[in-house]
DSSP file (Angstrom, degrees, kcal/mol; ACC not computed):
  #  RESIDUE AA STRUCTURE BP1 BP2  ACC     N-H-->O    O-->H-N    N-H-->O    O-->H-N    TCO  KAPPA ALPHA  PHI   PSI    X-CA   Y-CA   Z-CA
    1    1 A X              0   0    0      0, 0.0     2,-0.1     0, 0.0    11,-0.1   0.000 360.0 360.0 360.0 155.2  105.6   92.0  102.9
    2    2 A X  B     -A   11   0A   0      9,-0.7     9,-1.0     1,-0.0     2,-0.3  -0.382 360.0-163.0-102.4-177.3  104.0   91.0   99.9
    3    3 A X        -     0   0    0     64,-0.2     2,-0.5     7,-0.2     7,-0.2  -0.854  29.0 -99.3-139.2-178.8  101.2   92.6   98.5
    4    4 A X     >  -     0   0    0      5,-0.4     4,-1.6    -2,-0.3     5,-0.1  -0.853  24.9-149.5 -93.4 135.7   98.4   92.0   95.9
    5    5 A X  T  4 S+     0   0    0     -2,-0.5    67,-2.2     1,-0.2    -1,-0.1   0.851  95.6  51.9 -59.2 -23.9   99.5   93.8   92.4
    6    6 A X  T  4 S-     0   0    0     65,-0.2    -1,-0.2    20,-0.1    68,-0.1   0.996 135.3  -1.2 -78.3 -59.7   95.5   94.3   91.8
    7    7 A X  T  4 S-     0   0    0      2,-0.1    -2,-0.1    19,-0.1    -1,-0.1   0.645  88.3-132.0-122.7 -29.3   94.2   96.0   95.0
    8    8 A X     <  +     0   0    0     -4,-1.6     2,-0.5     1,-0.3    -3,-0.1   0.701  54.3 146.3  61.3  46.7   97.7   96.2   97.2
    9    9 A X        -     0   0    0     -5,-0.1    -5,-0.4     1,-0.0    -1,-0.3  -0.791  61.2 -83.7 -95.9 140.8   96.0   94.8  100.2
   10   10 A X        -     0   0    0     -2,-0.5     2,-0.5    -7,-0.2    -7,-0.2  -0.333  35.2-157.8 -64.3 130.6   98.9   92.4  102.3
   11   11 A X  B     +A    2   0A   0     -9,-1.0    -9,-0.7     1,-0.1    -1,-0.1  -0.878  23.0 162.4 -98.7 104.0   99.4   88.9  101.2
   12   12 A X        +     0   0    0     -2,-0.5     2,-0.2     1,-0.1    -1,-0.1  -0.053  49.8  71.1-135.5  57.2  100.8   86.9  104.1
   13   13 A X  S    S-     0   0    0      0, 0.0    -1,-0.1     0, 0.0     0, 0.0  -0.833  90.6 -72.6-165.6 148.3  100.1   83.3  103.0
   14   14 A X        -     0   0    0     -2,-0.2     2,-0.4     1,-0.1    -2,-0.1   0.575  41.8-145.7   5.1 113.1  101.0   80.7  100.5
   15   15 A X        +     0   0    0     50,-0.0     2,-0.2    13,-0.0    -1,-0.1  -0.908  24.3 173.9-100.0 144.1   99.7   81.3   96.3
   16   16 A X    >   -     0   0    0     -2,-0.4     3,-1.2    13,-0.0    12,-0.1  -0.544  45.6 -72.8-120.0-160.8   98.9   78.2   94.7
   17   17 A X  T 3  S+     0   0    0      1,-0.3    12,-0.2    -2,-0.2    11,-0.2   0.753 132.0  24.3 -77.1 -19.8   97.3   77.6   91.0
   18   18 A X  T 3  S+     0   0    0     10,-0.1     2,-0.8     9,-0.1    -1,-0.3  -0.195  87.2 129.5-146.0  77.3   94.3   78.7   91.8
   19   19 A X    <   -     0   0    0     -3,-1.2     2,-0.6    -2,-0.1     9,-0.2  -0.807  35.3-166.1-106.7 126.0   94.6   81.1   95.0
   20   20 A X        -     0   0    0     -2,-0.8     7,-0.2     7,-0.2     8,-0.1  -0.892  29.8-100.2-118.6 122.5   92.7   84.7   94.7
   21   21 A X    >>  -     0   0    0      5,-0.7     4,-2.1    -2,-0.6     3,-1.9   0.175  26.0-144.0 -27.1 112.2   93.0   87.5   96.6
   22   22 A X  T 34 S+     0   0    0      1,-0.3    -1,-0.1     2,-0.1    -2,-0.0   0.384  93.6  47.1-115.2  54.3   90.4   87.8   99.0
   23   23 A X  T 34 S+     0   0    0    -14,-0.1    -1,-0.3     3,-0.1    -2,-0.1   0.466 131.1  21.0-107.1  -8.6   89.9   91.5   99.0
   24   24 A X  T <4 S-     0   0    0     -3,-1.9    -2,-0.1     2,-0.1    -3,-0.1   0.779  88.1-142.3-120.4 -39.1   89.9   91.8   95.4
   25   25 A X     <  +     0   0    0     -4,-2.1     2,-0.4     1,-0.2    -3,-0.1   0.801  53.7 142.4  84.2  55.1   89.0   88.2   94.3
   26   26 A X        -     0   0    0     -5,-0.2    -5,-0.7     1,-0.1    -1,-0.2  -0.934  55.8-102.7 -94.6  99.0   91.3   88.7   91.5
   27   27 A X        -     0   0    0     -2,-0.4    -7,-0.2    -7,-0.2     3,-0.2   0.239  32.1-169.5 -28.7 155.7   93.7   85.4   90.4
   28   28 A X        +     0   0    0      1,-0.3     2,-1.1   -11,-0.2    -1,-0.1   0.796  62.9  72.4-123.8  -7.9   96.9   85.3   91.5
   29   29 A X  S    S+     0   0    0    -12,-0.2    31,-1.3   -10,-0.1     2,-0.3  -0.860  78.4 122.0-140.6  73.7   98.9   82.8   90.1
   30   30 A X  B >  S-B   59   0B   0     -2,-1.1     3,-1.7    29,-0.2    27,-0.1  -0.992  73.6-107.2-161.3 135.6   99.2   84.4   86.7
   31   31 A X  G >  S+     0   0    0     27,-0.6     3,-0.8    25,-0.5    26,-0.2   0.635 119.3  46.5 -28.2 -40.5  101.5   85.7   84.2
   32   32 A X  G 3  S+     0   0    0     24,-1.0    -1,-0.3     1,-0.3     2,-0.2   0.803 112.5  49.4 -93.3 -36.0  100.6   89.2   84.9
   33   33 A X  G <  S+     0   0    0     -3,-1.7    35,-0.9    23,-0.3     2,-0.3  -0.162  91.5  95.2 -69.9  31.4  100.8   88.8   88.5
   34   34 A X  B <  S-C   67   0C   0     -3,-0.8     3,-0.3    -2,-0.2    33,-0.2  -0.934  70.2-146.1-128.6 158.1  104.1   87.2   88.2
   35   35 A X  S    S+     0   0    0     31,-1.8    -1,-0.1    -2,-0.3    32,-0.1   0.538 100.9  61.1-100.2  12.3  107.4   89.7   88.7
   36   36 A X  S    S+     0   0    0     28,-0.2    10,-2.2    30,-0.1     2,-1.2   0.219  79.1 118.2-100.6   2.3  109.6   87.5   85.9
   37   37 A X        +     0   0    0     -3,-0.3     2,-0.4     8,-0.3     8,-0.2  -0.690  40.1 170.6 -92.5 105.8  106.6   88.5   83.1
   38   38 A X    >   -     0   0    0     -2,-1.2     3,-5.0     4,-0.1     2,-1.9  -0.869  29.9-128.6-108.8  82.0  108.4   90.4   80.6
   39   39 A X  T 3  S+     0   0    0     -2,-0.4     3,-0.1     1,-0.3    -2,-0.1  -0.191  88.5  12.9 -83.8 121.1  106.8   91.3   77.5
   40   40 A X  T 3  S+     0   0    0     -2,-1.9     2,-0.3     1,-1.1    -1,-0.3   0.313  94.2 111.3 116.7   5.2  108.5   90.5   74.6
   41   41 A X  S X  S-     0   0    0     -3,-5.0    -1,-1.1     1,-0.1     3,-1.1  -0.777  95.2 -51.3-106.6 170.1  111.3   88.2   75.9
   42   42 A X  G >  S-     0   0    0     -2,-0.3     3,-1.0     1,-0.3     7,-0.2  -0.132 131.0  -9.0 -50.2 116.9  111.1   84.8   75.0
   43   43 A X  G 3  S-     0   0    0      1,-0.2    10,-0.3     5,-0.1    -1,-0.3   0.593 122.3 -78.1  56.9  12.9  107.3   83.5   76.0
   44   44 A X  G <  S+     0   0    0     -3,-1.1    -1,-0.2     1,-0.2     2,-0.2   0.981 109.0  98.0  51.7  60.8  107.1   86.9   77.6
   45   45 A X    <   -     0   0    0     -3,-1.0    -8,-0.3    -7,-0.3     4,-0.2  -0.894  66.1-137.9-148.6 155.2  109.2   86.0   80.8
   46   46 A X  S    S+     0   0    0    -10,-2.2     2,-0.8    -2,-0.2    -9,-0.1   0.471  78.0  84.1 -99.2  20.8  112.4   86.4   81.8
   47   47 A X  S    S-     0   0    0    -11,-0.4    -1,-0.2    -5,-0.1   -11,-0.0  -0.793  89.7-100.8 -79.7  59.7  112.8   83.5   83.1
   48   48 A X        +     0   0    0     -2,-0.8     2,-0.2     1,-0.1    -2,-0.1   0.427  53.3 160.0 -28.4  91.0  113.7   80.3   81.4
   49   49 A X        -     0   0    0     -7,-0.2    -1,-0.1    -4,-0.2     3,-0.1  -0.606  36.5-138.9-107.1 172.9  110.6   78.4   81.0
   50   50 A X  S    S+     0   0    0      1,-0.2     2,-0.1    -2,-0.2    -1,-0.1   0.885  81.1  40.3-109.7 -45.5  109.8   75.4   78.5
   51   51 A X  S    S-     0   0    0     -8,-0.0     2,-0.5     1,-0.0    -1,-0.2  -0.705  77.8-123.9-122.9 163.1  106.4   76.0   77.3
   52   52 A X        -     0   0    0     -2,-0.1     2,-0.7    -3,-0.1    -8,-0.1  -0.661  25.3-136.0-105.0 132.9  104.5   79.5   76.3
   53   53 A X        -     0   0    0     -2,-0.5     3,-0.1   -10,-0.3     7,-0.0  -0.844  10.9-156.9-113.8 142.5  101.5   80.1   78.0
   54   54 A X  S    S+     0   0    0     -2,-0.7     2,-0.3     1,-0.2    -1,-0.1   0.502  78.4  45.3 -87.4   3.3   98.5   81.4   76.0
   55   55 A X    >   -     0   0    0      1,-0.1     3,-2.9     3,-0.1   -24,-0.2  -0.723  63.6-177.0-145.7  81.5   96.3   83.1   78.2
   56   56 A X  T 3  S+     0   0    0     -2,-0.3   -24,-1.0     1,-0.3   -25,-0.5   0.859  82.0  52.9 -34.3 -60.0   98.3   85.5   80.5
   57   57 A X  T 3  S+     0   0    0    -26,-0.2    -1,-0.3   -27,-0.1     2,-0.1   0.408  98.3  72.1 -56.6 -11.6   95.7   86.7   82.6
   58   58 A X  S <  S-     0   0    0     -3,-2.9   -27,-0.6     1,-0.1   -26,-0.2  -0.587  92.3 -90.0-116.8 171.6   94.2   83.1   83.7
   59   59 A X  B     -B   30   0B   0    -29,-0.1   -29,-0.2    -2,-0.1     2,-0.2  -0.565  48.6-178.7 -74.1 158.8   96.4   80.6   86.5
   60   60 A X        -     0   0    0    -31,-1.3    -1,-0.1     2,-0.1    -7,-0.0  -0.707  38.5 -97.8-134.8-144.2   98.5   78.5   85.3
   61   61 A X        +     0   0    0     -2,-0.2     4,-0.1     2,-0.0   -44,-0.1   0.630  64.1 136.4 -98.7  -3.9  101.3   75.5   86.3
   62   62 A X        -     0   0    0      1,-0.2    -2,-0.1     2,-0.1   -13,-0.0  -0.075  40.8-161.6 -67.6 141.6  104.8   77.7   86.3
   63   63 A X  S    S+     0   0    0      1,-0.1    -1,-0.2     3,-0.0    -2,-0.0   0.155  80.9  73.7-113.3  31.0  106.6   77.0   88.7
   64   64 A X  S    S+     0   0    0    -17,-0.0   -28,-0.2   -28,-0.0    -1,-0.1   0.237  70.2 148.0-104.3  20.7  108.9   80.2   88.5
   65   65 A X        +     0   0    0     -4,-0.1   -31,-0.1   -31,-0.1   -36,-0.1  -0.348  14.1 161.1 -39.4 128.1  105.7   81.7   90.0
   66   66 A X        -     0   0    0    -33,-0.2   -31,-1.8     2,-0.0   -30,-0.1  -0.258  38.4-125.4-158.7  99.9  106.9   84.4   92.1
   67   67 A X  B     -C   34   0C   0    -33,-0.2   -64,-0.2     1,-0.1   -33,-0.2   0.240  38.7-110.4 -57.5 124.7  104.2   87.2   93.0
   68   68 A X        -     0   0    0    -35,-0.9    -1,-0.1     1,-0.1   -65,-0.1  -0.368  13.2-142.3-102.4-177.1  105.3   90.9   92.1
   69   69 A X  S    S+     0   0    0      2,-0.1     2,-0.5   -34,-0.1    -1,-0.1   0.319  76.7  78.8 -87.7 -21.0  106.1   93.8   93.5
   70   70 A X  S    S-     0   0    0    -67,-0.1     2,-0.2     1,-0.0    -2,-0.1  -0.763  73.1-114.3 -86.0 123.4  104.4   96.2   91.0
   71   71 A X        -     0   0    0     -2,-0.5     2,-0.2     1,-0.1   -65,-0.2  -0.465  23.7-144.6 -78.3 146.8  100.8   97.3   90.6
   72   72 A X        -     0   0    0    -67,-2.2     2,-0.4    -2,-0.2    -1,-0.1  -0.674  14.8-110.9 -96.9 155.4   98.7   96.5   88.0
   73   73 A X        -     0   0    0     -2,-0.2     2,-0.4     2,-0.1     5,-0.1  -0.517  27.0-167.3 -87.6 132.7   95.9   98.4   86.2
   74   74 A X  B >   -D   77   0D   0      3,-0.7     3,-0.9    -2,-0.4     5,-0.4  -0.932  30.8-119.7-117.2 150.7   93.1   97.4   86.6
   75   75 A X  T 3  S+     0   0    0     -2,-0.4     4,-0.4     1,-0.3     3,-0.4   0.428 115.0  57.2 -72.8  -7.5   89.8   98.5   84.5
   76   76 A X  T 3> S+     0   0    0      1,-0.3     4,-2.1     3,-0.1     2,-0.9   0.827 112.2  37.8   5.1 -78.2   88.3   99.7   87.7
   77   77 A X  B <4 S+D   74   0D   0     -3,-0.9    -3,-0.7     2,-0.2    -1,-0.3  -0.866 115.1  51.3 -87.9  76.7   91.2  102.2   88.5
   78   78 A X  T  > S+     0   0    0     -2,-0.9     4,-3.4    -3,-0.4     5,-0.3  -0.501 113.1  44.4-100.1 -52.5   91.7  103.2   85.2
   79   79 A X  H  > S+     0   0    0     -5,-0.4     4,-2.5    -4,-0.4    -2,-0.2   0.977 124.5  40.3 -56.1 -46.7   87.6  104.0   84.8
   80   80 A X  H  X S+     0   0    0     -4,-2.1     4,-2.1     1,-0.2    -1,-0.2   0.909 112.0  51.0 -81.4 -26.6   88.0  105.8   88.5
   81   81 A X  H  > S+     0   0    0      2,-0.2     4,-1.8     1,-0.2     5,-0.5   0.895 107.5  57.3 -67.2 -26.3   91.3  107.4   87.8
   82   82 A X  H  X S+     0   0    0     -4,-3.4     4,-1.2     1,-0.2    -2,-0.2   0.880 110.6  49.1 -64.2 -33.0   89.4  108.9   84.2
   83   83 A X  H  X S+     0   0    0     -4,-2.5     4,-1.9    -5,-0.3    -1,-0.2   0.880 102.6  57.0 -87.2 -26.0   87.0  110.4   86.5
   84   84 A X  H  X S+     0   0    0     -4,-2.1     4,-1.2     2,-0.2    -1,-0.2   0.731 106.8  49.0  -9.5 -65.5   89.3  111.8   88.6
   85   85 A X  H  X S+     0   0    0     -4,-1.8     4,-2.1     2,-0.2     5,-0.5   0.822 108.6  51.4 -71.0 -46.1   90.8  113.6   86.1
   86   86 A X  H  X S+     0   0    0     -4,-1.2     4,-1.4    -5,-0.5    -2,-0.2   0.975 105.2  51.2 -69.9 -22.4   87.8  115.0   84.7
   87   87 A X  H  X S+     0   0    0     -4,-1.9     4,-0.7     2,-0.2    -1,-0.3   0.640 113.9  48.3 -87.6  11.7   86.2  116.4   87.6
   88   88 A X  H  X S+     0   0    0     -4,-1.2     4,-0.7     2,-0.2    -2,-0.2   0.718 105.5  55.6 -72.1 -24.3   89.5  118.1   88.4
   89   89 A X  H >< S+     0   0    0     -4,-2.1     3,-0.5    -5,-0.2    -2,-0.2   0.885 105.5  57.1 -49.4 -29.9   89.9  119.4   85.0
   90   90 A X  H >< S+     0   0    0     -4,-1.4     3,-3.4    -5,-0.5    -2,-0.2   0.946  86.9  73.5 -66.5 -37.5   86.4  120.9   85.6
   91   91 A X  H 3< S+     0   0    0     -4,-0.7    -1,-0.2     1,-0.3    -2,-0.1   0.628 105.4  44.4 -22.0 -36.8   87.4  122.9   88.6
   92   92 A X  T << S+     0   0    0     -4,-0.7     2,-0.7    -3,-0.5    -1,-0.3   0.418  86.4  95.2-115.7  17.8   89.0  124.8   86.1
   93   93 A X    <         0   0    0     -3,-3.4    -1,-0.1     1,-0.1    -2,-0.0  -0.706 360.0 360.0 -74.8  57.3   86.5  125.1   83.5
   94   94 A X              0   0    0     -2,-0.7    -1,-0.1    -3,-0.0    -3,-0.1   0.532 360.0 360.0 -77.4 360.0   84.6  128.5   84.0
């Protein structure tokens, strides 16, 4: 089953260009959401595509769209995972 890369909540219908998750309301149909975006191959995919697209993060037209299997960080979970950390580092702070 697929999943969303942002939130992981189950995805069980059709992405188009401009479809967003709507538990996270994150885009979906984006380079960074895509599992053939590879940075630092050619247009940063691995995929044979014809044109570069400039803005990773936004939809676009590809059609080697295929939604991936990895989560992404998001500045959310990064901020809560920082906090995480710090109140268990205090725990041990006497």
């Amino acid at each position: 089953m697929k999943t969303c890369p942002y939130c992981g909540k189950p995805i069980d219908f059709t992405i188009g260009r401009t479809t967003i998750c709507p538990a996270c309301s994150k885009e979906l149909h984006t380079c960074a959401a895509c599992r053939f975006y590879s940075p630092g191959a050619h247009y940063d995919c691995s995929e044979d595509v014809d044109e570069p697209v400039a803005d990773k993060s936004r939809p676009n037209f590809c059609d080697s769209f295929a939604l991936t299997d990895r989560h992404l960080e998001t500045a959310a979970g990064a901020d809560r995972r920082a906090a995480d950390k710090a109140r268990f580092d205090a725990l041990f702070n006497l």
